[in-house]
VEXVO-714923 format. One record per residue: x, y, z of N, C-alpha, C in turn; residue in three letters. Coordinates in steps of 0.2 Angstrom, whole numbers, plus 5000, padded with zeros to 4 digits. Last residue first. Layout:
residues N
X,Y,Z,X,Y,Z,X,Y,Z,ala
...
end
This chain:
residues 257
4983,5122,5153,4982,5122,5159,4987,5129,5160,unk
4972,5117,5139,4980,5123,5140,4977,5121,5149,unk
4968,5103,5129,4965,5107,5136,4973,5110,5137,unk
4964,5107,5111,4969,5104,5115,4968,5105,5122,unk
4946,5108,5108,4954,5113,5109,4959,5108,5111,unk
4936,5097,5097,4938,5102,5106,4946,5104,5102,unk
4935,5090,5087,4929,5095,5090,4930,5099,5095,unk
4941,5083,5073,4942,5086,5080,4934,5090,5081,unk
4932,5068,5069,4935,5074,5066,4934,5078,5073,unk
4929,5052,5063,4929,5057,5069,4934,5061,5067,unk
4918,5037,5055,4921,5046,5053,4920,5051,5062,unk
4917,5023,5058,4915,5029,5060,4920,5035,5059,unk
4914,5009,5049,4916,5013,5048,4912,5021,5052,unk
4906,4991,5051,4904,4998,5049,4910,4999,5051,unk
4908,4978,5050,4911,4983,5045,4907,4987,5046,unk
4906,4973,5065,4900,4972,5060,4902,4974,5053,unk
4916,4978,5075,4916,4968,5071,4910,4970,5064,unk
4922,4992,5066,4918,4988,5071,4918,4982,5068,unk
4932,5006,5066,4929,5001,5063,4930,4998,5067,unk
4936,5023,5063,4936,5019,5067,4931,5014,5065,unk
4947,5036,5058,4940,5030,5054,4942,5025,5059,unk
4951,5053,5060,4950,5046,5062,4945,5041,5058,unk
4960,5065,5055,4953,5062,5055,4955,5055,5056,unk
4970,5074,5057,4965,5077,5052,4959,5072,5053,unk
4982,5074,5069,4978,5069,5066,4973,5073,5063,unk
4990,5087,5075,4993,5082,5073,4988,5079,5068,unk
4988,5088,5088,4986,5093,5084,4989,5090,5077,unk
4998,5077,5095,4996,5083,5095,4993,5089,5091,unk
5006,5063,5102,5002,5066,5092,4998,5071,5092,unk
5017,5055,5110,5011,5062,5109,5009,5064,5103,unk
5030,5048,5109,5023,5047,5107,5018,5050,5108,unk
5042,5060,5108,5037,5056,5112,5033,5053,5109,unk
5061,5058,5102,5053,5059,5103,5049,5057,5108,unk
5072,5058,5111,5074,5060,5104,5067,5064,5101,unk
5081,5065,5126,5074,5063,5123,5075,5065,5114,unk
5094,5071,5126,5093,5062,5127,5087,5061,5126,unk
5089,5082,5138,5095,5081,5132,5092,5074,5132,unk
5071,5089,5137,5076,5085,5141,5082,5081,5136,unk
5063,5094,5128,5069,5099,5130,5072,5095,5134,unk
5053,5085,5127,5056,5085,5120,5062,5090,5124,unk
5044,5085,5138,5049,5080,5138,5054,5080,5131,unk
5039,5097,5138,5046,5097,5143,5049,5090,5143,unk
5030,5097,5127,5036,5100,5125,5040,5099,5131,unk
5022,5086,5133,5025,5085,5126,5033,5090,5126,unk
5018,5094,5144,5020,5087,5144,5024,5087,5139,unk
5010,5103,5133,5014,5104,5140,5019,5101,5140,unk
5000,5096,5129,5006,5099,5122,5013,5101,5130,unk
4994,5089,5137,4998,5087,5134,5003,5091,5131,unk
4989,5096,5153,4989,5097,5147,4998,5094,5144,unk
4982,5082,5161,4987,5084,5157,4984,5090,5154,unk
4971,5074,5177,4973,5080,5172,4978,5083,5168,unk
4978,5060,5181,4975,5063,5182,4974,5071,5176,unk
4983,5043,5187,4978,5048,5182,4976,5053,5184,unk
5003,5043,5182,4996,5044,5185,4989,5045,5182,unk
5009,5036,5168,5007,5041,5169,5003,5040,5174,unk
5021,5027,5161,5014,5025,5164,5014,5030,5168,unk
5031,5029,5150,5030,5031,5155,5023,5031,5157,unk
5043,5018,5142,5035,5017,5144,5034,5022,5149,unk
5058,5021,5133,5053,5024,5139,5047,5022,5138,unk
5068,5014,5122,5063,5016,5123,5059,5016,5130,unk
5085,5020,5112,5080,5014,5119,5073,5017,5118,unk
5091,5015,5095,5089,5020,5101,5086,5016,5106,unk
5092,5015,5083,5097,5013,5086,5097,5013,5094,unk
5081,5017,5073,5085,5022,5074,5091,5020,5078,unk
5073,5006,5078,5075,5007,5070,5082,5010,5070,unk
5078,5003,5095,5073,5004,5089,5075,5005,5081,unk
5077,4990,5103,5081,4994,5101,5077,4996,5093,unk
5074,4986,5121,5073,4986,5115,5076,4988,5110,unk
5087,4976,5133,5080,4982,5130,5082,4982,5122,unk
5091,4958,5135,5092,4966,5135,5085,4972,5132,unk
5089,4945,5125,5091,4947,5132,5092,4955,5130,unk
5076,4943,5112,5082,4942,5114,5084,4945,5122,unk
5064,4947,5110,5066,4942,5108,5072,4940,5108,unk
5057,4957,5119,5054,4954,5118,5058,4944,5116,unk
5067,4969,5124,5064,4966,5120,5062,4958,5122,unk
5060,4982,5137,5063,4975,5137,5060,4973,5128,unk
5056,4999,5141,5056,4993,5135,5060,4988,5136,unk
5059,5005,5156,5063,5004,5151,5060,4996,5146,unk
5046,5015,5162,5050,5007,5160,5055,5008,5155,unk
5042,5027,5173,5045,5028,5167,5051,5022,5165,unk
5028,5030,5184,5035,5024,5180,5038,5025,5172,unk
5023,5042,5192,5022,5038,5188,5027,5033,5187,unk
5029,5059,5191,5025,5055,5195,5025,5048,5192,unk
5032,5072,5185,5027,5069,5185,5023,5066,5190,unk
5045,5074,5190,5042,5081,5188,5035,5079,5189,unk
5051,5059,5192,5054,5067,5198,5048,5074,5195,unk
5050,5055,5182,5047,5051,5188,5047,5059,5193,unk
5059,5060,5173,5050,5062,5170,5047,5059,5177,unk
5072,5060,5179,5066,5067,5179,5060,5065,5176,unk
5072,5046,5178,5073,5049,5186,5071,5057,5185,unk
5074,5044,5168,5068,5041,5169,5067,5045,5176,unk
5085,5049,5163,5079,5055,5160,5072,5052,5163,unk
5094,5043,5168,5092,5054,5171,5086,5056,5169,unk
5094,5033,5160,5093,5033,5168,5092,5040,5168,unk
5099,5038,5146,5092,5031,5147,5087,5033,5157,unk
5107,5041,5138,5103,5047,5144,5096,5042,5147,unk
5114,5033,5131,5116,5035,5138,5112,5038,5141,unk
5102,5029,5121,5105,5025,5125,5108,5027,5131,unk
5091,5042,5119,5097,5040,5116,5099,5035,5123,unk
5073,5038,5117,5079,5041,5119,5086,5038,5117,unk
5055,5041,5114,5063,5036,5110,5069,5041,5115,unk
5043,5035,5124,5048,5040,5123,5054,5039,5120,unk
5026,5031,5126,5031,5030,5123,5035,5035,5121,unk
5015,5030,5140,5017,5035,5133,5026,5033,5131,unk
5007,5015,5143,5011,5023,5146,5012,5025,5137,unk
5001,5004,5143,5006,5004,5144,5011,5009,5145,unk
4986,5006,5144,4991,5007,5152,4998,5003,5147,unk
4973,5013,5138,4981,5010,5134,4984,5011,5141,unk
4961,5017,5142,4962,5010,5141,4969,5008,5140,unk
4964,5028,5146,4960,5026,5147,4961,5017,5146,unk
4974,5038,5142,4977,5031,5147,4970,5028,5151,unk
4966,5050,5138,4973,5046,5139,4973,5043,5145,unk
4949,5050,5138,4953,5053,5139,4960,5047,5140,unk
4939,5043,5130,4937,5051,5132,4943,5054,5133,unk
4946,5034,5115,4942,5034,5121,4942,5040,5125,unk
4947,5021,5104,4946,5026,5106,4942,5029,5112,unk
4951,5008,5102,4957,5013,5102,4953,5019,5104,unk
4941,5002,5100,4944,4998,5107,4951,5003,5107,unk
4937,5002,5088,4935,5004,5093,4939,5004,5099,unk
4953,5002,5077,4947,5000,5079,4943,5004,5085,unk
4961,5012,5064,4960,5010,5072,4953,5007,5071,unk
4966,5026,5056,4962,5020,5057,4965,5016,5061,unk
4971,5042,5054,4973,5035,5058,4968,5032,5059,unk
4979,5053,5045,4974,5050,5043,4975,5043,5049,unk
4985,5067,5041,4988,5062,5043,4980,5060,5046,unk
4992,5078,5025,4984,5076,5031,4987,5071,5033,unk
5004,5084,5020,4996,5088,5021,4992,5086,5025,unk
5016,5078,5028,5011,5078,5027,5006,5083,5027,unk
5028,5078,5038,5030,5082,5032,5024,5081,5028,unk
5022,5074,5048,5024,5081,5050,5026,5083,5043,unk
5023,5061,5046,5014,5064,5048,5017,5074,5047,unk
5037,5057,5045,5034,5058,5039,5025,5061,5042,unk
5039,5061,5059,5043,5065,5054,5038,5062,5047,unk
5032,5050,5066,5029,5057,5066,5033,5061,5063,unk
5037,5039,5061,5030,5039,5061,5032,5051,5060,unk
5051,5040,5067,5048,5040,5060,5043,5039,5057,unk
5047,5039,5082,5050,5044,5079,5047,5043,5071,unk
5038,5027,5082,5036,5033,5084,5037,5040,5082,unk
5041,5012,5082,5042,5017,5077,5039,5027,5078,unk
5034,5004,5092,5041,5005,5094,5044,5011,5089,unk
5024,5001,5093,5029,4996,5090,5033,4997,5089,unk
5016,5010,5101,5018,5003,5105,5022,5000,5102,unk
5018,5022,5096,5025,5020,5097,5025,5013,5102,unk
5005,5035,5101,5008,5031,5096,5014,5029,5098,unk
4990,5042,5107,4998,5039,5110,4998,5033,5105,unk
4980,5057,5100,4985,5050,5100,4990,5049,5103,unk
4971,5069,5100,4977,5066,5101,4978,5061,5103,unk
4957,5071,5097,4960,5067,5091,4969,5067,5093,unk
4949,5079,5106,4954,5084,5103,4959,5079,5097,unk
4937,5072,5103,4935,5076,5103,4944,5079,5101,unk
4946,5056,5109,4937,5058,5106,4939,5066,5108,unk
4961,5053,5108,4959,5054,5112,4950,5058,5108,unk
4967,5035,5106,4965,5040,5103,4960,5042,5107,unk
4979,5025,5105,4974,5026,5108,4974,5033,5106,unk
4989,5020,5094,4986,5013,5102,4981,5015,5106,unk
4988,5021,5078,4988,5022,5085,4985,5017,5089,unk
4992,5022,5061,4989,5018,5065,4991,5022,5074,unk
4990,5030,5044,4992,5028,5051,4989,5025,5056,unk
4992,5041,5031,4988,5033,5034,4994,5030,5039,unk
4995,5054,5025,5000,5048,5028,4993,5044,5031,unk
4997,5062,5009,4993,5059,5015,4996,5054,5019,unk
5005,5072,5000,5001,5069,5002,4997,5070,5007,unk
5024,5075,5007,5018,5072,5006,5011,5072,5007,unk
5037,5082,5003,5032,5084,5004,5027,5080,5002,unk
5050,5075,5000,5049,5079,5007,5042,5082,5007,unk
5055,5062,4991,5047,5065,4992,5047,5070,4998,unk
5068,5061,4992,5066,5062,4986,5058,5065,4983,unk
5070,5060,5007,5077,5065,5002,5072,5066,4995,unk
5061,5051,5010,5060,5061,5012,5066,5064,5006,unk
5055,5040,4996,5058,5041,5006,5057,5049,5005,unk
5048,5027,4990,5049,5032,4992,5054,5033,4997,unk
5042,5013,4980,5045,5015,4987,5048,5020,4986,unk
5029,5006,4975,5034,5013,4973,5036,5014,4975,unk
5024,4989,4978,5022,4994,4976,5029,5001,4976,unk
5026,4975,4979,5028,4979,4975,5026,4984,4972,unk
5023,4969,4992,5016,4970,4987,5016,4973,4981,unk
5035,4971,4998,5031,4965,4996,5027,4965,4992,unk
5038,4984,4997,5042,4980,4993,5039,4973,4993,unk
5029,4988,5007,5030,4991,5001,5033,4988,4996,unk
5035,4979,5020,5026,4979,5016,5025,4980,5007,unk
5046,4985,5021,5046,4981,5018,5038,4978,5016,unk
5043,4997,5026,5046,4996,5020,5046,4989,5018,unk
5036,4994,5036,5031,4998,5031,5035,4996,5025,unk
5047,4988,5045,5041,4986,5045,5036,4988,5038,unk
5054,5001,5046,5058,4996,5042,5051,4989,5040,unk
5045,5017,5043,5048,5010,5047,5051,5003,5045,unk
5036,5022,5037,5038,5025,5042,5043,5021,5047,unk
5038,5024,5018,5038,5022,5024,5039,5025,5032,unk
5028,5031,5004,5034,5032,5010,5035,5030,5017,unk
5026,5026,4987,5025,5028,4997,5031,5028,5001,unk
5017,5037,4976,5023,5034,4977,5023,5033,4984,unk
5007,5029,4963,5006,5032,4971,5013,5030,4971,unk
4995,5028,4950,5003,5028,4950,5004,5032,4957,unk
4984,5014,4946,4986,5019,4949,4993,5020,4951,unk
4975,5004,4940,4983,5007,4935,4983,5012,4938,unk
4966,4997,4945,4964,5006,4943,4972,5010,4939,unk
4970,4984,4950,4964,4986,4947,4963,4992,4944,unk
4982,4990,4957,4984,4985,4950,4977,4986,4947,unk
4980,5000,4965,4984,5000,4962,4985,4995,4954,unk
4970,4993,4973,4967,4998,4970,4974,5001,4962,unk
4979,4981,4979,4972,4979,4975,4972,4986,4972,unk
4986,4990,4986,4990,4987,4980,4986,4984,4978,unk
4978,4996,4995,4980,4998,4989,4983,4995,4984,unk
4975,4982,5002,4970,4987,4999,4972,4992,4994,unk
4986,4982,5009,4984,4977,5003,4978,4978,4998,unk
4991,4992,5016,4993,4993,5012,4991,4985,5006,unk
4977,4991,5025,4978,4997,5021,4983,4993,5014,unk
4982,4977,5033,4975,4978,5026,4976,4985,5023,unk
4995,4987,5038,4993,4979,5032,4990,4979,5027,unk
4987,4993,5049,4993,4997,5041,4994,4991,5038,unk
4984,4987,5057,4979,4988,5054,4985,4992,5047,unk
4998,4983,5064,4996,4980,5062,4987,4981,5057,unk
5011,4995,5061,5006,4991,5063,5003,4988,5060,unk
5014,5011,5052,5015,5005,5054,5010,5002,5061,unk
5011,5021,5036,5012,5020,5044,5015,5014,5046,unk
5014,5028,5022,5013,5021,5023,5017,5019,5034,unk
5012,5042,5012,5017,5040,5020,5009,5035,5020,unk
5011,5045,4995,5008,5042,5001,5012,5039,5006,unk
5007,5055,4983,5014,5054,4988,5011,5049,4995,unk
4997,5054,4970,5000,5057,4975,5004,5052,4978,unk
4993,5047,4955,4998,5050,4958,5000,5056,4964,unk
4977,5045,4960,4982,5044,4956,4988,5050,4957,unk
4973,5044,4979,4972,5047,4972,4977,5044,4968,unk
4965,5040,4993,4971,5039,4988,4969,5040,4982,unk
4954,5042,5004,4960,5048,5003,4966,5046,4998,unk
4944,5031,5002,4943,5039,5002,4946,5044,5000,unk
4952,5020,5003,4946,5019,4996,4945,5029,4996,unk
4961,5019,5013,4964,5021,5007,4959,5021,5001,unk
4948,5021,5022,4955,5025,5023,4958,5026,5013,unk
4944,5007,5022,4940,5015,5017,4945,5021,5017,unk
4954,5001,5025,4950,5001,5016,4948,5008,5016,unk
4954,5000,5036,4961,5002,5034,4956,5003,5024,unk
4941,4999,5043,4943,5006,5043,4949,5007,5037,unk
4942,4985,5040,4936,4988,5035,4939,4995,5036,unk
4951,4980,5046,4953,4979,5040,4947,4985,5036,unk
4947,4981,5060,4954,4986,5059,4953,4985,5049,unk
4936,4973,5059,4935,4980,5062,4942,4987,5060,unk
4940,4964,5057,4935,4966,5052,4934,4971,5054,unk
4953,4953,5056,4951,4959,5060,4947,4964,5058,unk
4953,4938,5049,4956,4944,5050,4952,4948,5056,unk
4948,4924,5047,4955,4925,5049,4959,4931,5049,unk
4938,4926,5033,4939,4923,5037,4948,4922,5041,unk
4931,4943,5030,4936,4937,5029,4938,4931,5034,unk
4922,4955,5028,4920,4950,5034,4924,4943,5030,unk
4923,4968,5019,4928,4966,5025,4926,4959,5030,unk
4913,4963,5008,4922,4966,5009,4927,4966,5013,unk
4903,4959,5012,4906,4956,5007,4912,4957,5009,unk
4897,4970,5020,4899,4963,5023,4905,4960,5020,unk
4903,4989,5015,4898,4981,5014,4901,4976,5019,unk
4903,5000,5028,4905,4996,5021,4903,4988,5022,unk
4891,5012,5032,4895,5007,5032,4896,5004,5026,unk
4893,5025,5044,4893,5022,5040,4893,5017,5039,unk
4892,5039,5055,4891,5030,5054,4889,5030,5047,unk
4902,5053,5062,4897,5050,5056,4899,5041,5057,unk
4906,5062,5076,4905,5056,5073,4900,5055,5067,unk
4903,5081,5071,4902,5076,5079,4905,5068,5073,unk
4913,5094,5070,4909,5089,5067,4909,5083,5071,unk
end
């Protein structure tokens, strides 16, 4: 199925002081796929907000009963702001729908580089214990192929001692830069929910097969995950300054080399 145009009203999404483009995708998102009583994985990032605002509006106007599931201390806390159901795996292992966010998304095969914020692993255990995983995005996320526009590399959670051997093999197999995340807000590298470092591997440009990629950087010891989202995403809704909303649905193969 090629892209559908739609759209949603002006009224709705054209607010003063937001992202018309991420907020109108995060709406239809939850106006399409949330039901009464399903189990809903709650992503993270910054379009994952208007979703989770949109539903605690549909929640209170609709007396709907949804249990969510975070993917992040970020998500959990959204959940407990808006007072909505807080969930987790030990008491929901089978969910629903997960609504999600990505840094870049690839047209036709809908693989995804997730983990600019760093949540990547817990993203992708609750998308994997999901019937449908669902990522809204604006335009400026999608695009013909990886590392089109996202150069900050593909995101790799690793265990703090295997930080250096593992840079020194993804550089030594691939090619490329494999950075160690620096925080932001304090001295030293990042540290993620999970307790862990993280790898930007700025990747050459040239030809992948990803699932490839994927699986020889998940068999190196110290690698926990990758930000690779693989066969993985059921559909995209990508949103424009104007509020329109574009429906994309796979259309090619994963590329096998």
């Amino acid at each position: 199925m090629s892209a559908v145009s739609f759209t949603v009203g002006r009224k709705n999404c054209s607010t003063a002081g937001v992202d018309v483009s991420k907020m109108c995708a995060a709406h239809q998102a939850i106006d399409k796929h949330v039901k009464d009583g399903m189990i809903l994985g709650i992503g993270s990032g910054s379009t994952i907000v208007y979703s989770v605002q949109r539903l605690a509006k549909r929640m209170k106007d609709e007396n709907l009963s949804v249990v969510c599931v975070p993917t992040s201390y970020q998500a959990r806390q959204l959940i407990i702001d808006y007072k909505l159901t807080l969930g987790n795996l030990d008491t929901h292992p089978k969910i629903d729908c997960t609504i999600d966010g990505a840094d870049e998304i690839e047209k036709g095969t809908l693989t995804c580089i997730k983990g600019g914020g760093g949540c990547l692993t817990q993203e992708k255990i609750v998308a994997s214990c999901s019937e449908k995983l669902i990522i809204v995005a604006d335009g400026a996320k999608e695009v013909n192929h990886l590392g089109q526009k996202w150069k900050k590399g593909i995101p790799i959670e690793v265990i703090p001692m295997s930080c250096k051997p593992i840079q020194q093999k993804i550089e030594g197999k691939y090619g490329g830069e494999a950075i160690l995340r620096m925080s932001a807000d304090k001295a030293g590298p990042l540290v993620t929910d999970n307790g862990n470092f993280l790898l930007d591997w700025v990747f050459p440009e040239t030809k992948y097969c990803w699932s490839s990629v994927h699986n020889y950087l998940k068999l190196i010891p110290g690698v926990v995950e990758t930000g690779l989202f693989i066969d993985m995403t059921d559909e995209c809704l990508v949103g424009d300054s104007q509020g329109n909303v574009r429906l994309l649905k796979k259309t090619e193969q994963t590329l096998e080399l």
